[in-house]
C-alpha positions as CSV (number, residue, x, y, z in Angstrom):
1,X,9.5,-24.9,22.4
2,X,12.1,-23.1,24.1
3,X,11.4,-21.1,26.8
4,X,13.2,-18.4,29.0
5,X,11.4,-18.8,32.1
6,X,9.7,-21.2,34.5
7,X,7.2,-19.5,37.4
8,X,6.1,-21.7,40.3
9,X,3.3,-20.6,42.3
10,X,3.4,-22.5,46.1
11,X,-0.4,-23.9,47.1
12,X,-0.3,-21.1,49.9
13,X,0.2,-18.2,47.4
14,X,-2.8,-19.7,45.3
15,X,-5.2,-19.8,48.1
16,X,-5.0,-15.7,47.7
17,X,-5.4,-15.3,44.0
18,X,-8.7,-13.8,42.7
19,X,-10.6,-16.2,40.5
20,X,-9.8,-16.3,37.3
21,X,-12.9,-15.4,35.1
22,X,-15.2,-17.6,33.2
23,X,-14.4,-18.7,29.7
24,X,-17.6,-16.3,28.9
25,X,-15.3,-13.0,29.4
26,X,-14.9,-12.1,26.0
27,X,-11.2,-10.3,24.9
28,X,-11.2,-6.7,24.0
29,X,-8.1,-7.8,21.7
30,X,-8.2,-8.7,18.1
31,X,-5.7,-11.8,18.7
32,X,-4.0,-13.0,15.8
33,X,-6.7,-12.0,13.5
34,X,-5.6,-9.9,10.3
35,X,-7.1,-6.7,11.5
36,X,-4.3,-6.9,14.2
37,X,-1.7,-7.0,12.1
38,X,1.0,-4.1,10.3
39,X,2.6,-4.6,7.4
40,X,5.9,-3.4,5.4
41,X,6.6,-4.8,1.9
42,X,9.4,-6.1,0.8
43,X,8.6,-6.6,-1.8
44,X,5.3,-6.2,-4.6
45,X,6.6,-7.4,-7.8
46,X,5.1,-4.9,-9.5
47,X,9.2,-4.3,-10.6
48,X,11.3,-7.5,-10.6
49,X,14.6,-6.0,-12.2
50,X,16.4,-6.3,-8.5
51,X,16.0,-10.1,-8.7
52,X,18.4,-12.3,-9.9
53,X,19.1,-15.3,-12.1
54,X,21.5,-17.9,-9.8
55,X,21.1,-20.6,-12.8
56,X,20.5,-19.1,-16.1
57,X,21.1,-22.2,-18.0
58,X,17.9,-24.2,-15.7
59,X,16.1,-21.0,-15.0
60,X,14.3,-17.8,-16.5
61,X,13.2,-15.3,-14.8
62,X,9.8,-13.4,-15.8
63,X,6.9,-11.0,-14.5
64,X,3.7,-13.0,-14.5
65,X,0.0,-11.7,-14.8
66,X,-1.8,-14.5,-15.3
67,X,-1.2,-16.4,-11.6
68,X,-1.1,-13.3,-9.2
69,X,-2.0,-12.6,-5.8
70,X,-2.3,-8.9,-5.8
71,X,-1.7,-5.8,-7.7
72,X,-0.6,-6.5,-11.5
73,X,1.9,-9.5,-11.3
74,X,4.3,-11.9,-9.6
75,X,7.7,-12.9,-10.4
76,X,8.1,-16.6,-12.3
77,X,10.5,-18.4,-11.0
78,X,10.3,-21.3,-14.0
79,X,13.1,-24.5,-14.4
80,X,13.7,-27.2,-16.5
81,X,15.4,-29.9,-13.8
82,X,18.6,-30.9,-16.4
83,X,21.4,-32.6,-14.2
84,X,23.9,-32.2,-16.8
85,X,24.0,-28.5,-16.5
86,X,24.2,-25.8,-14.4
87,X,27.4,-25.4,-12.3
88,X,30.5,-27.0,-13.5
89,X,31.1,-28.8,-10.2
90,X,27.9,-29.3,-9.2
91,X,25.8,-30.1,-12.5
92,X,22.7,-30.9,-10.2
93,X,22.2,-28.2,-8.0
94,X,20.4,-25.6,-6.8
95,X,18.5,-23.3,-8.9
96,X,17.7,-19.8,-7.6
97,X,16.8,-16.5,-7.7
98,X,17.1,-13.7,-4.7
99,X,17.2,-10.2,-3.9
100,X,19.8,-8.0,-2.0
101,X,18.1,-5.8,0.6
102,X,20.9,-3.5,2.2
103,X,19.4,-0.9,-0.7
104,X,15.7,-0.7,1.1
105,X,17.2,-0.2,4.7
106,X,15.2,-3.0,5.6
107,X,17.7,-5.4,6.6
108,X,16.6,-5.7,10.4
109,X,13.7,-7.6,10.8
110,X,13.5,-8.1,14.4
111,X,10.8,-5.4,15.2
112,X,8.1,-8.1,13.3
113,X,6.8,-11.7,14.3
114,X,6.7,-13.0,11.0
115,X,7.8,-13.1,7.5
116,X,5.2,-13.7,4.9
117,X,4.7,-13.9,1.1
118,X,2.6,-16.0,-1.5
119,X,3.7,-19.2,-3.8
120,X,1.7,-20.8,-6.7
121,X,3.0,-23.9,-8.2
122,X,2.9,-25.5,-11.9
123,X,4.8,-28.7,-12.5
124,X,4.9,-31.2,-15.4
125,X,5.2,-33.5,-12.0
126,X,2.2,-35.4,-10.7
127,X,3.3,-34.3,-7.4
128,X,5.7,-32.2,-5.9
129,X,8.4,-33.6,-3.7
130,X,8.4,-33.0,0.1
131,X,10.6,-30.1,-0.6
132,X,9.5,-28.4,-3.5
133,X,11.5,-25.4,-2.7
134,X,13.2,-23.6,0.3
135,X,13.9,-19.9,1.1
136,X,17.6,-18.8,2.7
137,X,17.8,-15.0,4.5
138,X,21.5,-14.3,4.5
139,X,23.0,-12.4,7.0
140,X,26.8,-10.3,7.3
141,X,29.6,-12.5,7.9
142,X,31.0,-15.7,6.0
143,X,28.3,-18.7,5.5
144,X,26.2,-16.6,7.9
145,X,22.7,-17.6,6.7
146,X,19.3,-19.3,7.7
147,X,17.8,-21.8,4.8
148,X,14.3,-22.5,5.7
149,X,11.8,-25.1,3.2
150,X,8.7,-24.1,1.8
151,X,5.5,-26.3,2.3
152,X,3.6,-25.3,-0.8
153,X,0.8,-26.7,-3.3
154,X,0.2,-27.5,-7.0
155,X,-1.3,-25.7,-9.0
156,X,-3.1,-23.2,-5.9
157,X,-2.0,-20.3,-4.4
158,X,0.2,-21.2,-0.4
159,X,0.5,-18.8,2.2
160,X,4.0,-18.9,3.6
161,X,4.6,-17.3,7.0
162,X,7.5,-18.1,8.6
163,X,8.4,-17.0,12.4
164,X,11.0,-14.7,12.8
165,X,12.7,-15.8,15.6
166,X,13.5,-18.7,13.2
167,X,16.5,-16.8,11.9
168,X,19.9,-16.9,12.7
169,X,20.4,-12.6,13.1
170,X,16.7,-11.1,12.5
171,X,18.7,-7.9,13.0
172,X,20.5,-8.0,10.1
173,X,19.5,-9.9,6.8
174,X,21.3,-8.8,3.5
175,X,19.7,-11.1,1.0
176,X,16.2,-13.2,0.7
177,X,16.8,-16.1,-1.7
178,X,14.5,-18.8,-3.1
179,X,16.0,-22.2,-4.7
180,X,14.9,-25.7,-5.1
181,X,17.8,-28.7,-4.7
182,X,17.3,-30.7,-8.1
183,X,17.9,-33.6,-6.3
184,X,14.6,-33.6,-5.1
185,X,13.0,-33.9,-8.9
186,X,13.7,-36.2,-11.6
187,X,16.0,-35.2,-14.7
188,X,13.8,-33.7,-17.2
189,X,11.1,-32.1,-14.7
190,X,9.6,-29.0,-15.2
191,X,8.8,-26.8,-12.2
192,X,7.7,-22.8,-12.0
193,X,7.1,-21.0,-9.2
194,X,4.9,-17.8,-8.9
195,X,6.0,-15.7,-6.0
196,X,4.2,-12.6,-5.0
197,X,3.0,-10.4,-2.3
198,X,6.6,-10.4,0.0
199,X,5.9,-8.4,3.3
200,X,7.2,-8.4,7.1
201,X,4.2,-8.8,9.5
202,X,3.5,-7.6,13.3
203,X,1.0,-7.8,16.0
204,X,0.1,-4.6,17.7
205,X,-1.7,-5.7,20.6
206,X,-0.8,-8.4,22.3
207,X,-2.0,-11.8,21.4
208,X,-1.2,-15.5,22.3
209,X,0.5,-17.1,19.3
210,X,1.0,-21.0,21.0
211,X,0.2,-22.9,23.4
212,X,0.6,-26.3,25.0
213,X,1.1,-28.4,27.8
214,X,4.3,-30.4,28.2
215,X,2.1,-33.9,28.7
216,X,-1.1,-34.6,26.9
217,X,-2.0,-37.0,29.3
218,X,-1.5,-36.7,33.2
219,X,-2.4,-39.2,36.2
220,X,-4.9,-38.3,38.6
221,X,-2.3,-37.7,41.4
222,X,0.1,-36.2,39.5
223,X,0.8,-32.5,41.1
224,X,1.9,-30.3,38.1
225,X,1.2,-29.2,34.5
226,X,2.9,-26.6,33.1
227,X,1.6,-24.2,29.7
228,X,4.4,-23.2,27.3
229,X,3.5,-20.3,25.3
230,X,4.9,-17.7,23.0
231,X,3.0,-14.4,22.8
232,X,3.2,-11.5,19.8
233,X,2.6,-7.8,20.1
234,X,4.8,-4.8,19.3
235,X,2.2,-2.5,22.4
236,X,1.7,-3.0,25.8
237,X,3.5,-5.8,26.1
238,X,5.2,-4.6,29.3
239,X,2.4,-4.6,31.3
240,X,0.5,-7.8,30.5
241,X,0.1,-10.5,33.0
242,X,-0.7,-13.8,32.2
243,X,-3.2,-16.4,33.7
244,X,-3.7,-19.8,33.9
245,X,-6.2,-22.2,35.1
246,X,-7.2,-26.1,34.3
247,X,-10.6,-27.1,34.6
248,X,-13.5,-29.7,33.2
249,X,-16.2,-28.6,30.8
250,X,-18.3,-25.2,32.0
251,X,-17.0,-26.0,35.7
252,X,-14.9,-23.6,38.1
253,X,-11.3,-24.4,37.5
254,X,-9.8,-26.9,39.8
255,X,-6.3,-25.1,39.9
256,X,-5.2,-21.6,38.5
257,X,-1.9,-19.1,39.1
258,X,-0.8,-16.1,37.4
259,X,2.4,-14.1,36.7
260,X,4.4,-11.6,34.7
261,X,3.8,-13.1,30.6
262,X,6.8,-13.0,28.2
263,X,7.1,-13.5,24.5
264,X,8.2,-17.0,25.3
265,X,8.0,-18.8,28.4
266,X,6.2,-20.9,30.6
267,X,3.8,-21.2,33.4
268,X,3.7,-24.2,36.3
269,X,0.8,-24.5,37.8
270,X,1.3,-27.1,41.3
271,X,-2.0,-29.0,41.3
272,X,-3.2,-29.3,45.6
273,X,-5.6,-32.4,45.0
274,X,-6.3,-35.5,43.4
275,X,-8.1,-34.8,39.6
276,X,-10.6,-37.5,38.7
277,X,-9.7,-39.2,35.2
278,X,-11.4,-37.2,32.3
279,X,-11.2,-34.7,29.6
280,X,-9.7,-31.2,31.0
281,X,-8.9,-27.8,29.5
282,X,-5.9,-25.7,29.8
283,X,-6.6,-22.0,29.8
284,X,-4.5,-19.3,29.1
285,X,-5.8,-16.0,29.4
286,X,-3.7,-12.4,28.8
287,X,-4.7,-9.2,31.1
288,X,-3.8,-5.7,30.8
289,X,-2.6,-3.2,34.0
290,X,-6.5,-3.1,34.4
291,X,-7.2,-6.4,34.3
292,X,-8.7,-6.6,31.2
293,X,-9.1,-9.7,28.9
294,X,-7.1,-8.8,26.1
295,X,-6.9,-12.7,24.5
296,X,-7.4,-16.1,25.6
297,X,-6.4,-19.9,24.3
298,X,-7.2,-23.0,25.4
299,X,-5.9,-26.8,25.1
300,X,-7.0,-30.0,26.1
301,X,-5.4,-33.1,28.2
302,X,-6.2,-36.3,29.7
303,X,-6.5,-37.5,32.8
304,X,-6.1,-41.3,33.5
305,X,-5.4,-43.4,36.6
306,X,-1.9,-44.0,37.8
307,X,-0.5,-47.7,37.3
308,X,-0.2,-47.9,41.1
């Protein structure tokens, strides 16, 4: 995870810090539950004449209502793998089908956390292959573009939601575009995809979207262990502090520091004394300017001896 930041509290500063409260505080927040969420569409299906046909002689395009996620219908996106058609240089390629968005005005999607939309499967296949199908935002400028895959199901609907930061320019994509590389499938397979329900997602209040430590397992005298995070949250973000503290089962925690949070950093927490071997918890915990508990995550680690 890559992080901006690294905070380092001394042992002196920590003697001062308030306790940090018992995992029994419960968050005002609605964390990264649904009910926290906005949403814009880009997309319903309920009209699919915008999206094109990259490989009309492997691919139809078609509006579905019999596999549909919401409203009325989803766009079929159904191919016949042949690898002796398709483009005359590259007889087995990539199928596709994609939509320009410059039309919608909403070609910047860095204001929202996540892309998001719906895929059902149907394949003459037993099983799919490990990349049944991949999604590419392009973005102004030549061979400007991000090309993400797909991890989706047969024959069941997949949620896909993919993290914005991901892409190349969130602040300017021109094009969504789905295609599968037929050489991932066999010549002759038969593959349709059922795409529906195409929307850019946001947090509103703030909410802890990771978190981890950089070691699983630590040694007893070991003096450190830092939390990596990434927060979400288009309010209040300014303001939010975040808090950290290790600890073992209902106990007080052993070691704890605070600081400033960010959408992606990192806290280091110095550890002043020896931790016996054993199962311990990593807590981190988000506050408002009040001091509320707005949301809280935890991970575990290890403790072992050293090997001296």
């Amino acid at each position: 995870m890559k992080m901006k930041y690294r905070l380092l509290l001394s042992a002196a500063f920590l003697i001062g810090l308030s306790p940090i409260a018992s995992a029994e505080e419960t968050p005002y927040g609605k964390g990264m539950s649904e009910k926290n969420k906005e949403r814009v569409f880009l997309d319903d299906m309920e009209d699919i004449a915008d999206w094109s046909n990259g490989s009309p002689d492997e691919s139809t395009l078609s509006a579905d209502r019999e596999h549909v996620k919401q409203g009325q219908q989803s766009l079929r996106f159904a191919n016949k793998i042949d690898y002796t058609k398709g483009e005359a240089n590259y007889p087995i390629g990539w199928p596709r089908t994609g939509k320009d968005l410059g039309k919608e005005n909403l070609t910047d999607f860095s204001p929202f956390d996540f892309f998001e939309c719906w895929v059902f499967v149907e394949t003459s296949r037993e099983s799919l292959p490990s990349k049944a199908i991949s999604v590419g935002f392009y973005h102004t400028g030549h061979k400007r573009s991000t090309h993400l895959p797909l991890e989706v199901a047969k024959n069941e609907w997949t949620k896909i939601v993919l993290p914005i930061p991901k892409l190349l320019d969130p602040s300017d994509v021109r094009r969504i575009q789905f295609n599968i590389s037929e050489s991932d499938y066999k010549h002759g397979d038969r593959v349709d995809f059922y795409i529906d329900d195409i929307v850019l997602t946001r947090y509103v209040e703030p909410a802890i979207n990771e978190l981890a430590v950089d070691r699983n397992v630590l040694y007893c005298g070991d003096r450190s262990i830092t939390a990596e995070y990434s927060l979400v949250g288009s309010k209040g973000m300014d303001e939010v502090k975040a808090e950290l503290a290790i600890g073992r089962g209902d106990q007080a925690p052993v070691a704890q520091t605070a600081g400033t949070a960010d959408r992606r950093g990192d806290l280091c927490l110095p550890i002043d004394k020896r931790l016996e071997p054993g199962v311990y918890w990593a807590r981190l915990a988000l506050r408002d300017s009040a001091g509320k508990l707005i949301d809280r995550k935890q991970v575990d680690f290890r403790v072992i001896e050293g090997p001296f």
